[in-house]
C-alpha positions as CSV (number, residue, x, y, z in Angstrom):
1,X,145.1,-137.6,59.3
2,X,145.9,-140.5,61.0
3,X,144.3,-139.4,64.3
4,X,141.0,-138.3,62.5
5,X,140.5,-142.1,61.2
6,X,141.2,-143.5,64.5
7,X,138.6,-141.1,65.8
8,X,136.2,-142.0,62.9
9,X,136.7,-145.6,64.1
10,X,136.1,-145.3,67.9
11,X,132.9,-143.3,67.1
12,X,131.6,-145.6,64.4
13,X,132.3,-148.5,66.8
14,X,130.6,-146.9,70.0
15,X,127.6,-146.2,67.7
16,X,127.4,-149.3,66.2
17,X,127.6,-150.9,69.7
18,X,125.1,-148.9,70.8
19,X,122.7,-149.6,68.0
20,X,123.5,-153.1,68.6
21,X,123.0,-153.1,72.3
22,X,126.7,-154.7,73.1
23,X,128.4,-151.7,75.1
24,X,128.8,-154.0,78.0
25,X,131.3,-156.3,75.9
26,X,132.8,-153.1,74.2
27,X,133.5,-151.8,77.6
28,X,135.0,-155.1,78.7
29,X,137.2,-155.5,75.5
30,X,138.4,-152.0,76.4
31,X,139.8,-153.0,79.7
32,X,140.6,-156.1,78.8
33,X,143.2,-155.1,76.2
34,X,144.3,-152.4,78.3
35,X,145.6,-154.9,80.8
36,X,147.0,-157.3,78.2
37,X,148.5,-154.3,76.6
38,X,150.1,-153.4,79.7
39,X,151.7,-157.0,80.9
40,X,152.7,-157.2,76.8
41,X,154.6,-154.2,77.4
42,X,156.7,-155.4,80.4
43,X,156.9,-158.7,78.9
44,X,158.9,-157.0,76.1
45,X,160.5,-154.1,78.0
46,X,162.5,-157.0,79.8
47,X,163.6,-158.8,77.0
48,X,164.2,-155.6,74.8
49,X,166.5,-154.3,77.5
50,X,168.3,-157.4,78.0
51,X,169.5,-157.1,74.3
52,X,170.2,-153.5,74.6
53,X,172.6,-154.4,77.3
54,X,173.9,-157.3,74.9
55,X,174.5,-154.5,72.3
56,X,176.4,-152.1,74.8
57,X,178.2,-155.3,75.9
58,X,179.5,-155.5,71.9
59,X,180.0,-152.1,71.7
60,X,182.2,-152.0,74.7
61,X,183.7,-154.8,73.5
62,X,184.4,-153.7,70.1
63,X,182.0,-156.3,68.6
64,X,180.1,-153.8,67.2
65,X,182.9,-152.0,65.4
66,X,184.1,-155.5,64.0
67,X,180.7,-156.3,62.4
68,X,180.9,-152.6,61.1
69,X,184.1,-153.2,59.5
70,X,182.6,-157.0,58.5
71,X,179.9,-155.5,56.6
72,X,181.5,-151.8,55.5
73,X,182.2,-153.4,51.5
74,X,178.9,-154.6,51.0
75,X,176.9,-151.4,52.3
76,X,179.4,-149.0,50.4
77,X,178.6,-150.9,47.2
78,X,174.3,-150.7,48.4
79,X,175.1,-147.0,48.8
80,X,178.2,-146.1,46.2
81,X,177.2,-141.9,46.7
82,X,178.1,-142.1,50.2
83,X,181.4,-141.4,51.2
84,X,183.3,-144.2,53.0
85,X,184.0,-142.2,56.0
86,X,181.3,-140.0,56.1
87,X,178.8,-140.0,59.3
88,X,175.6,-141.4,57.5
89,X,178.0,-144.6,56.9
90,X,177.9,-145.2,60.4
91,X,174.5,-144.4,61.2
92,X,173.4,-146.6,58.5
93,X,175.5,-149.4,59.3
94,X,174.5,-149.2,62.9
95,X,170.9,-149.2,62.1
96,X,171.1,-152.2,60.5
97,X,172.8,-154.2,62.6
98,X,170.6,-152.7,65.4
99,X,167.8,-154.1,63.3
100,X,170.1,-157.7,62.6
101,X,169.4,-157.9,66.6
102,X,166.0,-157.5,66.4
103,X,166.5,-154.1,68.5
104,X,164.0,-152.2,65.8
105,X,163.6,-149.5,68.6
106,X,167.2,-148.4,69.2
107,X,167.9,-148.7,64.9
108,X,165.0,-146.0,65.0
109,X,167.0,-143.5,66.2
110,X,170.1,-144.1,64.4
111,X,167.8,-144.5,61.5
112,X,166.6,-141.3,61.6
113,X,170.2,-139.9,62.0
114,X,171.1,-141.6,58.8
115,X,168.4,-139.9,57.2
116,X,169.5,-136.4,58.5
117,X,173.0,-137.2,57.1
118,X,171.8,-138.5,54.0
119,X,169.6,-135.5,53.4
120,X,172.6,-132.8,53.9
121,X,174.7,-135.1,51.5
122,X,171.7,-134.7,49.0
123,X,172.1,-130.8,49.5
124,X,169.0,-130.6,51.6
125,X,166.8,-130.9,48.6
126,X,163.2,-131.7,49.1
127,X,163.2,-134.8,47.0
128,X,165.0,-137.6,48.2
129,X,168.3,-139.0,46.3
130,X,168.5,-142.4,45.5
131,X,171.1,-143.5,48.7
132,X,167.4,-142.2,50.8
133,X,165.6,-144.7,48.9
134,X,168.0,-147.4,49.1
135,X,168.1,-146.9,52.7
136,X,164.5,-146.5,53.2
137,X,163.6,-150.1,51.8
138,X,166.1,-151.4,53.4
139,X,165.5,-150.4,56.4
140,X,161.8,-151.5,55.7
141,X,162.8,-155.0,55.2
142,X,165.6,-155.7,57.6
143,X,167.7,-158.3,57.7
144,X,166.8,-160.1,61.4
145,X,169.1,-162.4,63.1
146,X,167.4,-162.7,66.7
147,X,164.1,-161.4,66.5
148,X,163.6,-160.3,69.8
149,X,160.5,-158.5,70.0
150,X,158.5,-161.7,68.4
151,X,160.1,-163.9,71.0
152,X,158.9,-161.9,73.5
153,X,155.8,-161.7,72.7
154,X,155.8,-165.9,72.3
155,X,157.0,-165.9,75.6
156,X,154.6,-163.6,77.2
157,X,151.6,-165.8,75.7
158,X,153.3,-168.8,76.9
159,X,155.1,-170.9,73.8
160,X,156.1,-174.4,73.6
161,X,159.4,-173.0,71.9
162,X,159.1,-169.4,71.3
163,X,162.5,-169.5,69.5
164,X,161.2,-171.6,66.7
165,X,160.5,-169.0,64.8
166,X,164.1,-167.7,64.1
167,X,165.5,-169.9,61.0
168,X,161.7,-168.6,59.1
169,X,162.7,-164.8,60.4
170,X,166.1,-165.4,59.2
171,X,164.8,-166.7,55.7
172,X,162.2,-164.3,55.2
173,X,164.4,-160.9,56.2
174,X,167.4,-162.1,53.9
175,X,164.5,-162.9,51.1
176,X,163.1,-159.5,51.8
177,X,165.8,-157.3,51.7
178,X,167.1,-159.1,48.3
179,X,163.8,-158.1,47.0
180,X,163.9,-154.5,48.3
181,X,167.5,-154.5,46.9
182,X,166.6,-155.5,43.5
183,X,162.9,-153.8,43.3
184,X,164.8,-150.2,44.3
185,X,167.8,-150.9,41.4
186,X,164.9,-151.6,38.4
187,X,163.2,-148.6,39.4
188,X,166.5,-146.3,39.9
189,X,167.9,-147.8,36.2
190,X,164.4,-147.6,34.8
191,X,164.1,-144.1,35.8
192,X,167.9,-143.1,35.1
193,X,167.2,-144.2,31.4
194,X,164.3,-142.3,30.8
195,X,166.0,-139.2,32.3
C-alpha cells in the first residue's frame, strides 16, 4: 500500500510540475538530494560502525553481559510472562540496550528475534499477548543514551556542537518510555477488567 502512495505522489508531483512549468527545478531537486542523500549516508555509515565496533568491544569485554545482568530485574518485572531464562529475555534486553547506544539498526534485528520468541511463548497465536505489546512500545520509544545517528547527521551538516543535543535525547527517551510504560498498563488493566 505503501508503494502505491509513493507512486501516487511522484505522479501527482511530475504533473503538477508540469502544469506549473517548474520541471527544471524538480529535476534539479531530484539530483540534488540524491547526492546529499548519498554523502548523508557515508557520513553515518562511519559513525554507525564506529559504535558497532564500540558494542563488540563491550561484548567482548563482557560489558554487555554486565549491563544485561544490571538491567535483568527491571525488564523481568516490564515483562513478568517471560521466563527469566528464556531466549526472548535476551533478545529483548539486547535490543534495548542496542537502542540505549543509539545503534537503532543492529536492535532491529534482535528486535525482531524477540518478537519470534515472544510469539512461540504466546503459542503462535495470531493476536499478540500483552509481553508483544509491552515490547512493542517500548521499543518504539527507546530509551537513548548516545544518540548516534542524530549526531551524525549534526556532524555531516557541520554543527557548532553536534553533541548538544544528548542531555534533551536523554530526557525525552526516559520521558517517553515512562509514558509508553504507563499508557500500555491502563490499557492492559482496563481491558483485563472488562474481560
Amino acid at each position: 500500500m505503501v508503494n502505491y502512495i509513493w507512486v501516487a505522489m511522484t505522479i501527482i508531483g511530475i504533473v503538477f510540475a508540469l502544469i506549473n512549468g517548474t520541471m527544471e527545478a524538480v529535476n534539479k531537486a531530484v539530483f540534488d538530494g540524491a547526492k546529499e542523500a548519498v554523502t548523508l549516508c557515508i557520513g553515518l555509515i562511519s559513525v554507525l560502525v564506529f559504535w558497532l565496533g564500540m558494542m563488540r568491544i563491550a561484548e567482548e569485554s563482557g560489558l554487555l553481559q554486565k549491563l544485561t545482568k544490571l538491567f535483568r530485574p527491571v525488564v523481568k518485572r516490564i515483562f513478568p510472562e517471560v521466563p527469566a531464562n528464556h531466549p526472548a529475555m535476551g533478545y529483548i534486553l539486547s535490543n534495548m540496550i542496542s537502542n540505549m547506544f543509539g545503534l537503532g539498526n543492529a536492535a532491529t534485528p534482535l528486535g525482531i528475534k524477540a518478537m519470534e520468541e515472544l510469539k512461540r511463548l504466546n503459542g503462535g497465536k495470531p493476536e499478540a499477548s500483552r509481553s508483544m505489546v509491552t515490547f512493542l512500545a517500548i521499543n518504539t520509544a527507546s530509551i537513548t543514551i548516545i544518540p548516534t545517528t542524530v549526531i551524525a547527521i549534526r556532524i555531516n551538516y557541520h554543527s557548532g556542537s553536534p553533541t548538544e543535543i544528548v542531555v534533551p535525547t536523554i530526557i525525552a527517551t526516559i520521558l517517553s518510555a515512562i509514558g509508553a510504560i504507563l499508557i500500555d498498563r491502563y490499557f492492559y488493566y482496563r481491558r483485563s477488567r472488562k474481560g
